[in-house]
NUTOR-724970 format. One record per residue (C-alpha): residue in one letter; x, y, z. Coordinates in steps of 0.02 Angstrom, whole numbers, padded with zeros to 5 digits, always signed. Layout:
N
AXYZ/...
***
This chain:
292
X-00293-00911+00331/X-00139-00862+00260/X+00026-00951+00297/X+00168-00813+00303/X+00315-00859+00223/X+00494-00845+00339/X+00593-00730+00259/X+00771-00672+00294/X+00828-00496+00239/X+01000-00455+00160/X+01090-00301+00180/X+01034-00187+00318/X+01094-00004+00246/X+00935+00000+00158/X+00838-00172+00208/X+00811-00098+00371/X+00709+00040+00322/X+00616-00094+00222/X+00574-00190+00352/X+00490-00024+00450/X+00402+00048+00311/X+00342-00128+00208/X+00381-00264+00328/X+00366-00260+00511/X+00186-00166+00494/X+00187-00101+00317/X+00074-00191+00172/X+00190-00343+00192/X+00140-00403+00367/X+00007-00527+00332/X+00132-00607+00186/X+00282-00632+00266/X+00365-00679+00442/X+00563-00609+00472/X+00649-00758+00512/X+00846-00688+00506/X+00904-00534+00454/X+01081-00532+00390/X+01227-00408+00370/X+01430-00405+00375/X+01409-00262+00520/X+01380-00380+00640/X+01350-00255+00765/X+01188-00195+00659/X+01134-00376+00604/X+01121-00408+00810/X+01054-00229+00831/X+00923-00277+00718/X+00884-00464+00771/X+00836-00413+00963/X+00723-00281+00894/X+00630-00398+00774/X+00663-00561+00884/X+00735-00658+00755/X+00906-00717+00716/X+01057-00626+00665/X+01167-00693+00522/X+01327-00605+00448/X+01357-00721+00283/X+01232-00782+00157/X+01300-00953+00182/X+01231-00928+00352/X+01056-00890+00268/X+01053-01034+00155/X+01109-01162+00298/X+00953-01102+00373/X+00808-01230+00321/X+00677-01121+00399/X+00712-00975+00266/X+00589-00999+00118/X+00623-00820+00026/X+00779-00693+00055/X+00745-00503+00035/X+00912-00431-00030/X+00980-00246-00023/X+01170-00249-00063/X+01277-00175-00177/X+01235-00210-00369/X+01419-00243-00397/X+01407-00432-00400/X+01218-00473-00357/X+01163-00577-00501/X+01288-00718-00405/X+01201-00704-00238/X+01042-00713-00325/X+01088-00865-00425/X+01170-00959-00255/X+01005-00923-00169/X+00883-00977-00316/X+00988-01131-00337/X+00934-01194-00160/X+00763-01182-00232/X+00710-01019-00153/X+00638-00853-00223/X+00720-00654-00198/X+00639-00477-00193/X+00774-00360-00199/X+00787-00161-00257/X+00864-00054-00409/X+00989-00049-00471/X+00999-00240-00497/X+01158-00274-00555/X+01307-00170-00625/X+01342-00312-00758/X+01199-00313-00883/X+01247-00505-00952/X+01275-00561-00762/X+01089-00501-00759/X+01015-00572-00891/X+01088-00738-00873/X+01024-00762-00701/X+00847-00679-00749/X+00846-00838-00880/X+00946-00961-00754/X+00780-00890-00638/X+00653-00932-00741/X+00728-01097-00796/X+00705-01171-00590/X+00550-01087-00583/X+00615-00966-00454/X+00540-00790-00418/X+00672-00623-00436/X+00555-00484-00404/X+00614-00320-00415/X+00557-00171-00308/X+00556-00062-00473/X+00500-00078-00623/X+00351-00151-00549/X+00262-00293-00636/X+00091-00188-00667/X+00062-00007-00679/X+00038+00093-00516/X-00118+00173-00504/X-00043+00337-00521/X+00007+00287-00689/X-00136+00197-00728/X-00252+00350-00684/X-00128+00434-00838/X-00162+00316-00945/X-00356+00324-00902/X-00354+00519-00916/X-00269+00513-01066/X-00387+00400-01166/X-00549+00453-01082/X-00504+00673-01135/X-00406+00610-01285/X-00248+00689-01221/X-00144+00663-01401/X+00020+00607-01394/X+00140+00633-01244/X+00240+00827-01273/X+00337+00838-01117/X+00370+00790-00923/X+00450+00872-00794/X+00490+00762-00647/X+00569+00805-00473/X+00626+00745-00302/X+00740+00769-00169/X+00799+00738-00004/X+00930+00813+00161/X+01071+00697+00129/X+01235+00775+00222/X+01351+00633+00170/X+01507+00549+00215/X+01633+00431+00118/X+01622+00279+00191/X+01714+00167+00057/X+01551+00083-00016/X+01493+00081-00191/X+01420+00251-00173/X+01585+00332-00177/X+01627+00276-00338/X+01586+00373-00479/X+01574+00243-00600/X+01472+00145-00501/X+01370+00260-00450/X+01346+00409-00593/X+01267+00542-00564/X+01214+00496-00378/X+01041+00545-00339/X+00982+00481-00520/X+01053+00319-00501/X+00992+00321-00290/X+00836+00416-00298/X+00777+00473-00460/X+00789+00307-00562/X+00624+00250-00507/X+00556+00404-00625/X+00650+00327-00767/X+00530+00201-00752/X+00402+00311-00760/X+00464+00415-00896/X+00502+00266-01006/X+00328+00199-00965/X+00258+00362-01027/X+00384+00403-01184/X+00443+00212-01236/X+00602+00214-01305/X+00753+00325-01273/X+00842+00417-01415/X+00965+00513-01314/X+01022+00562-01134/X+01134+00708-01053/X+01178+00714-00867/X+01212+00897-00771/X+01296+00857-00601/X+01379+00963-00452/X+01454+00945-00284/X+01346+01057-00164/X+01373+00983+00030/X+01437+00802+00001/X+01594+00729+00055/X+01591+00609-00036/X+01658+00561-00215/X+01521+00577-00292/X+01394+00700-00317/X+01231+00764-00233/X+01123+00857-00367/X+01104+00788-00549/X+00975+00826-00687/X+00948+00713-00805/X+00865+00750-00986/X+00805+00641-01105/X+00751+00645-01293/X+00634+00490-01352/X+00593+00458-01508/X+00459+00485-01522/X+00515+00681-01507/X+00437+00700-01325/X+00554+00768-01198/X+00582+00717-01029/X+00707+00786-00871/X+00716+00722-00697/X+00796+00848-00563/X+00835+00735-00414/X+00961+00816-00264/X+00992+00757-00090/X+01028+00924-00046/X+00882+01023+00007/X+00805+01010+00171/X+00620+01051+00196/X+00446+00962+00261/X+00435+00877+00092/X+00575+00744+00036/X+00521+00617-00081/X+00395+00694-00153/X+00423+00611-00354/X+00330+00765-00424/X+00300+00791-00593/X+00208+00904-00729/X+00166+00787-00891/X+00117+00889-01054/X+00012+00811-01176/X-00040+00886-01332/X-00202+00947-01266/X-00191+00933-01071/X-00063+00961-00935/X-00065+00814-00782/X+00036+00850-00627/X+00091+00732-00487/X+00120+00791-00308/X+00168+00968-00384/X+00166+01117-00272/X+00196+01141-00099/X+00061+01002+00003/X-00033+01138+00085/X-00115+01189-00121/X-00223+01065-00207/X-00314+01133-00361/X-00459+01057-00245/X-00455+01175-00110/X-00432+01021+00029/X-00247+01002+00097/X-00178+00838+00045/X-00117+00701+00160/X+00069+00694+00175/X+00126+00504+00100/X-00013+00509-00014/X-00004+00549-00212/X-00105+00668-00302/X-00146+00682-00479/X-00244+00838-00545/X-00280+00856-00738/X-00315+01024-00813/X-00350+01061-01011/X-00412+01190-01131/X-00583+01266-01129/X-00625+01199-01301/X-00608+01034-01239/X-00688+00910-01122/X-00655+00939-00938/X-00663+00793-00784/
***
């Protein structure tokens, strides 16, 4: 069987929800035990330890003290995280933590190498290390119908944010441009850059619908690879439906059109409603060519 390894999580703004979705019962449950759970509000860190019965810390000298803790989950601010990564790696202990991973590209490189010099794991959330399957069902499609080269995508997603300044790094423009790119729609960056490869150039539209806070709450990002496709990503934390998160897109080859998760969830090119949380890929082409 199995031994879980004890695990404290870092940063409770977002680790909490990580620990409900991916943790407590999510696909992470037979890996890893929550040992301590950690955070500067110490009201929340305690909030959070009675739920989970495990202990509270509020420093990650705290956390390292702890010789129980084998791996630390961290979700702070990127604004200095390549040090807390390299103080816990040097104890000889791995890290999982989330995009963006650190404001200071050389900070991150240097303890990405300093990493892999002890041997130590820094796993990121996103890029992943392998293709998803949504992506690798692409891929598939595309060499199975002989797609052609990539022409376009089209990505989405959104959210009901109604937002407050609260003095963290999301107020601040600079470090966080063009909000809900940089919070929600990076992850398709990923994807686009997966698709496209390299970027030749990128413009940013932004606007201040509801927020109040510095920064803003609907972007649209466009990019021009180049290899001449074109890609935008419209990501906005201001529209409130049945249907946040959906990371929909419509990908244009040169003889085929793929969408993800497009369309409202009750219409499925295959007449049966989809299952909310699940992702969809349909693939439709032109009638002198091969169809699935």
């Amino acid at each position: 069987m199995l031994k879980k390894k004890i695990i404290a999580v870092i940063g409770l703004h977002f680790g909490q929800a990580a620990i409900d979705l991916w943790i407590k019962d999510g696909p992470g449950a037979p890996f890893f035990e929550i040992g301590a759970v950690c955070d500067i509000n110490q009201a929340k860190a305690k909030a959070s330890a009675q739920q989970l019965g495990c202990k509270a810390y509020f420093s990650l000298d705290e956390v390292l003290e702890d010789p129980t803790i084998e791996a630390v989950f961290l979700f702070t601010s990127p604004i200095g995280r390549a040090n807390l990564i390299r103080q816990i790696i040097r104890t000889g202990r791995d890290v999982m933590t989330t995009k963006p991973f650190e404001l200071d590209p050389v900070e991150a490189l240097d303890v990405l190498h300093e990493a892999k010099r002890l041997n130590r794991v820094v796993h990121m959330n996103s890029p992943s290390p392998l293709l998803g399957e949504d992506l690798s069902q692409v891929t598939r499609w595309r060499d199975r119908y002989n797609l052609g080269c990539p022409i376009s995508c089209q990505m989405e997603t959104w959210a009901n944010y109604r937002e407050k300044a609260d003095g963290s790094w999301y107020d601040n423009p600079d470090l966080c441009p063009a909000a809900p790119i940089f919070r929600l729609g990076i992850y398709m960056i990923n994807d686009l850059v997966r698709l496209f490869g390299a970027a030749e150039s990128v413009n940013v539209l932004t606007s201040r619908v509801f927020t109040k806070r510095p920064t803003v709450d609907n972007a649209h990002l466009g990019i021009l690879f180049k290899s001449g496709a074109i890609g935008s990503i419209s990501s906005s934390f201001c529209v409130h439906d049945i249907e946040p998160y959906r990371d929909a897109f419509t990908l244009n080859f040169e003889r085929g059109t793929i969408y993800r998760n497009a369309g409202p969830y009750g219409l499925h090119c295959s007449g049966v409603a989809p299952e909310r949380g699940k992702t969809y890929l349909s693939l439709v082409m032109g009638t002198d060519g091969d169809t699935p």
